[in-house]
C-alpha positions as CSV (number, residue, x, y, z in Angstrom):
1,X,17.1,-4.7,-18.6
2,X,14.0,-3.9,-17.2
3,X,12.5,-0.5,-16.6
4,X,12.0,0.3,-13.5
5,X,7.9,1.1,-12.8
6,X,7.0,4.4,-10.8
7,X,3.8,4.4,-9.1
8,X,2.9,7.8,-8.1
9,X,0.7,7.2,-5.2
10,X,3.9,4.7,-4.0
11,X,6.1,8.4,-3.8
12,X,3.6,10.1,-2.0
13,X,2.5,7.9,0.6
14,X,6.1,6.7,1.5
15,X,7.4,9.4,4.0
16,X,4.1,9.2,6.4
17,X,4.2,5.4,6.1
18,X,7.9,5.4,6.8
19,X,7.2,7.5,9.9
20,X,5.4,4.9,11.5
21,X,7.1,2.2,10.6
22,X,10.2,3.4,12.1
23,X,8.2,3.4,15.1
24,X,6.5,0.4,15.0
25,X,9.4,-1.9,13.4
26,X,12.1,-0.5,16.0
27,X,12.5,-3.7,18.1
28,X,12.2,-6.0,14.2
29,X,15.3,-7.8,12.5
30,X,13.2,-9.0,9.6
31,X,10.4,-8.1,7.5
32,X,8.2,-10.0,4.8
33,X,6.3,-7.8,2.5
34,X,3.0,-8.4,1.0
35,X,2.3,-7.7,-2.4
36,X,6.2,-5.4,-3.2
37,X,4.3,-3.4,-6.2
38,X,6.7,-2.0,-8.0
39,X,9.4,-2.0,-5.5
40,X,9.7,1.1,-4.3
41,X,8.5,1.0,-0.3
42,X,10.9,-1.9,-0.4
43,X,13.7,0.3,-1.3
44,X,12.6,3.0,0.5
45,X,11.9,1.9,3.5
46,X,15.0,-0.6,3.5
47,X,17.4,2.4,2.4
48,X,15.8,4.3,5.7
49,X,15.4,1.0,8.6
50,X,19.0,-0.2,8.1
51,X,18.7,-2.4,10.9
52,X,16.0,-4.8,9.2
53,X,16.0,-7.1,6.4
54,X,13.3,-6.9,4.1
55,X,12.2,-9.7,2.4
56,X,10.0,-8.6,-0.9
57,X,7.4,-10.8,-2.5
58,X,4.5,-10.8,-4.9
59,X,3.1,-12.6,-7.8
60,X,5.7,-13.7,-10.6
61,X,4.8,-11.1,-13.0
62,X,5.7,-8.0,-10.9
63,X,9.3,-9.7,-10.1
64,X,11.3,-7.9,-13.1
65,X,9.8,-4.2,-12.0
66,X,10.8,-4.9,-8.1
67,X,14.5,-6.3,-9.0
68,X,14.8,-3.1,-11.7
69,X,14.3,-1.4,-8.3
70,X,16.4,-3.5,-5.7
71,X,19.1,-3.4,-8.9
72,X,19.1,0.4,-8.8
73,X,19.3,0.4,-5.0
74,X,22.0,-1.7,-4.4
75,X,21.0,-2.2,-1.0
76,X,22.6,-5.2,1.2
77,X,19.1,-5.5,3.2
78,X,16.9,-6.4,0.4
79,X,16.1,-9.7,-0.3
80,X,14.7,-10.7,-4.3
81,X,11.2,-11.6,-4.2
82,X,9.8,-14.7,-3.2
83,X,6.8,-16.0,-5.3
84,X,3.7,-15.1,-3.2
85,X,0.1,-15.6,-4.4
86,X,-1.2,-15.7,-0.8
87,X,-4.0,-18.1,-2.3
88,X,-1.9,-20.6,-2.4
89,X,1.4,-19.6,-0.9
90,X,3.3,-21.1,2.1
91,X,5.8,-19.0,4.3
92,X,8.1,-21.0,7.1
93,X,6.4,-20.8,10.7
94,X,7.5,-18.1,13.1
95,X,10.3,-16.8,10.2
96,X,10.0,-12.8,10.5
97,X,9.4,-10.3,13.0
98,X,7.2,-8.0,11.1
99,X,5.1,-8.2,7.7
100,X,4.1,-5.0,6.1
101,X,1.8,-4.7,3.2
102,X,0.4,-1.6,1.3
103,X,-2.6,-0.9,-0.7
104,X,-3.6,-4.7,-0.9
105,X,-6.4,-5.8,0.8
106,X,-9.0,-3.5,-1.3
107,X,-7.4,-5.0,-4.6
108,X,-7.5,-8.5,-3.4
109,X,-10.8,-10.8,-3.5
110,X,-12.2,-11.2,0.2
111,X,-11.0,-14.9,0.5
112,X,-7.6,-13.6,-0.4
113,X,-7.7,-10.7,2.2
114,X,-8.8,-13.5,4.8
115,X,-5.6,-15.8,3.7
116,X,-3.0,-13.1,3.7
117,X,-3.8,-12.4,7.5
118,X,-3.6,-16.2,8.0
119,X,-0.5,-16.8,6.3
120,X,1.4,-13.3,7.9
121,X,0.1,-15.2,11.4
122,X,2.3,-17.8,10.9
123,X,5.0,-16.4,9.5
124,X,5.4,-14.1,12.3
125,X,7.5,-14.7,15.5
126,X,5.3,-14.2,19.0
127,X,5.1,-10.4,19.5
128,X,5.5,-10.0,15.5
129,X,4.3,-6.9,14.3
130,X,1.8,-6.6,11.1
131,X,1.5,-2.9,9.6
132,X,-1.1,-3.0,6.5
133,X,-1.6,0.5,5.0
134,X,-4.6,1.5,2.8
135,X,-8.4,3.0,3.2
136,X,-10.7,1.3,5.4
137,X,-13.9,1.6,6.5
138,X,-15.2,1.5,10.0
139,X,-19.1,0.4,10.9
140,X,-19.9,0.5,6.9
141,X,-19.1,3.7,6.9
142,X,-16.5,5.5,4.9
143,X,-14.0,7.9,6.3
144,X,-14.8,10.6,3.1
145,X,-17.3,11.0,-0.3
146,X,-14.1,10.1,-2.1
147,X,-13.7,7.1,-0.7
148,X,-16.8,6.1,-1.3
149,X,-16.5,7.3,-4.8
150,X,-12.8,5.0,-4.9
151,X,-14.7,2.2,-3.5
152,X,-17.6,2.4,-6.6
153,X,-15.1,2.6,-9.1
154,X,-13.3,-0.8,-7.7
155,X,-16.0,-2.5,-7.8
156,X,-16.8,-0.8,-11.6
157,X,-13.4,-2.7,-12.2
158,X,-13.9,-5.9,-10.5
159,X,-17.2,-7.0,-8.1
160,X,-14.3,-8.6,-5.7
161,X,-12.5,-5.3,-4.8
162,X,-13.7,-2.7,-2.2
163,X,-12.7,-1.3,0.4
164,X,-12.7,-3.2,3.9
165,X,-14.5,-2.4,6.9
166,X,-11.6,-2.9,9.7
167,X,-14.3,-4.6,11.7
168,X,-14.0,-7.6,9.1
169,X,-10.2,-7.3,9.6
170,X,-9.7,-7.6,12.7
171,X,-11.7,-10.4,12.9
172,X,-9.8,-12.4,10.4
173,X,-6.5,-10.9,12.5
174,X,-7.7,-12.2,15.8
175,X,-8.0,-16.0,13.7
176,X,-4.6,-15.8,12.7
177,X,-3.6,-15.1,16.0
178,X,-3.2,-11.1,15.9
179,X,-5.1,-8.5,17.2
180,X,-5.2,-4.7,16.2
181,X,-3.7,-2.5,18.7
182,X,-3.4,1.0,17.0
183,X,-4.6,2.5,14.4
184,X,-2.8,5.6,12.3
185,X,-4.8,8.2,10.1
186,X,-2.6,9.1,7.5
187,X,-2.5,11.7,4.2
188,X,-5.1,11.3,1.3
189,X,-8.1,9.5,3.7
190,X,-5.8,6.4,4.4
191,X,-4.8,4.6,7.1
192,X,-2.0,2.2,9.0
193,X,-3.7,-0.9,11.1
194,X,-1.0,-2.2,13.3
195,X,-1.2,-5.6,14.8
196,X,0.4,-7.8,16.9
197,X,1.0,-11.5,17.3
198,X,0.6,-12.5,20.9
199,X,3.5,-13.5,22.7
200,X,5.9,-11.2,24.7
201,X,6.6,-7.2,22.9
């Protein structure tokens, strides 16, 4: 059986995310998540927003860790994960009403930051909601020094990580078909961009 993986910053960050998301997924039925982790938003958030079903994914090798989690759970609106490399991944048109994804887009190369807002555009239903959590710049700025020093250490561990000016996001949002219409500061210099897929809300 596999052990089930803890990420500390995962614990943390849940109840502020979850806070928002209750507000921003009221109105959703179903939810495909970007890059599960180790599972535990998925449970979380699922064990909290009864109402939705949330669909995890990722890439192969992190499936054991987020089933050791939905296994635990035992939750009835948790779906296994689908196989997701957003590289090369497909999702069925129009097949969710939200997408959520957390702490992603400064691990992921750029090209894969620009596909993962293409492929949650077509997955999502007209006036879908996309909530992606993590630090961001704005301008080429950074929010704090320690993101700054976060974003030099990424890039210490791989030249295609960094930290994303929202600018840059946004602009690969509105070619998907979404544009940003709030934006949350949360706990440890993070945020929540929330955005929408046009249509009626």
């Amino acid at each position: 059986m596999t052990e089930q993986a803890f990420a500390e910053y995962a614990a943390r960050n849940t109840a502020p995310i979850l806070e928002i998301l209750r507000r921003e997924f009221r109105r959703a039925s179903s939810v495909i998540e970007i890059g599960s982790g180790t599972g535990q938003h998925a449970v979380a958030f699922a064990a909290a927003l009864d109402h939705l079903r949330w669909q995890t994914s990722d890439l192969d090798e992190n499936h054991a860790g987020i089933r050791a989690w939905i296994d635990s759970a035992r939750l009835p609106n948790v779906e296994p994960p689908l196989s997701v490399d957003v590289l090369s991944a497909s999702l069925d048109a129009e097949s969710f009403d939200a997408a959520f994804s957390s702490n992603t887009a400064h691990i992921m190369g750029i090209k894969a930051v620009e596909r993962m807002f293409a492929l949650v555009g077509g997955a999502l239903r007209a006036g879908g909601v996309f909530c992606l959590y993590g630090p961001f710049k704005a301008g080429g700025v950074f929010n704090t020094p320690s993101n700054a020093d976060f974003d030099a250490s990424l890039k210490r561990r791989d030249p295609v990580m960094g930290i994303r000016d929202i600018e840059m996001l946004d602009a690969y949002a509105a070619a998907s078909g979404l544009r940003r219409v709030r934006l949350y500061a949360v706990p440890s210099n993070n945020n929540v961009a929330v955005y929408l897929k046009a249509g009626n809300t």
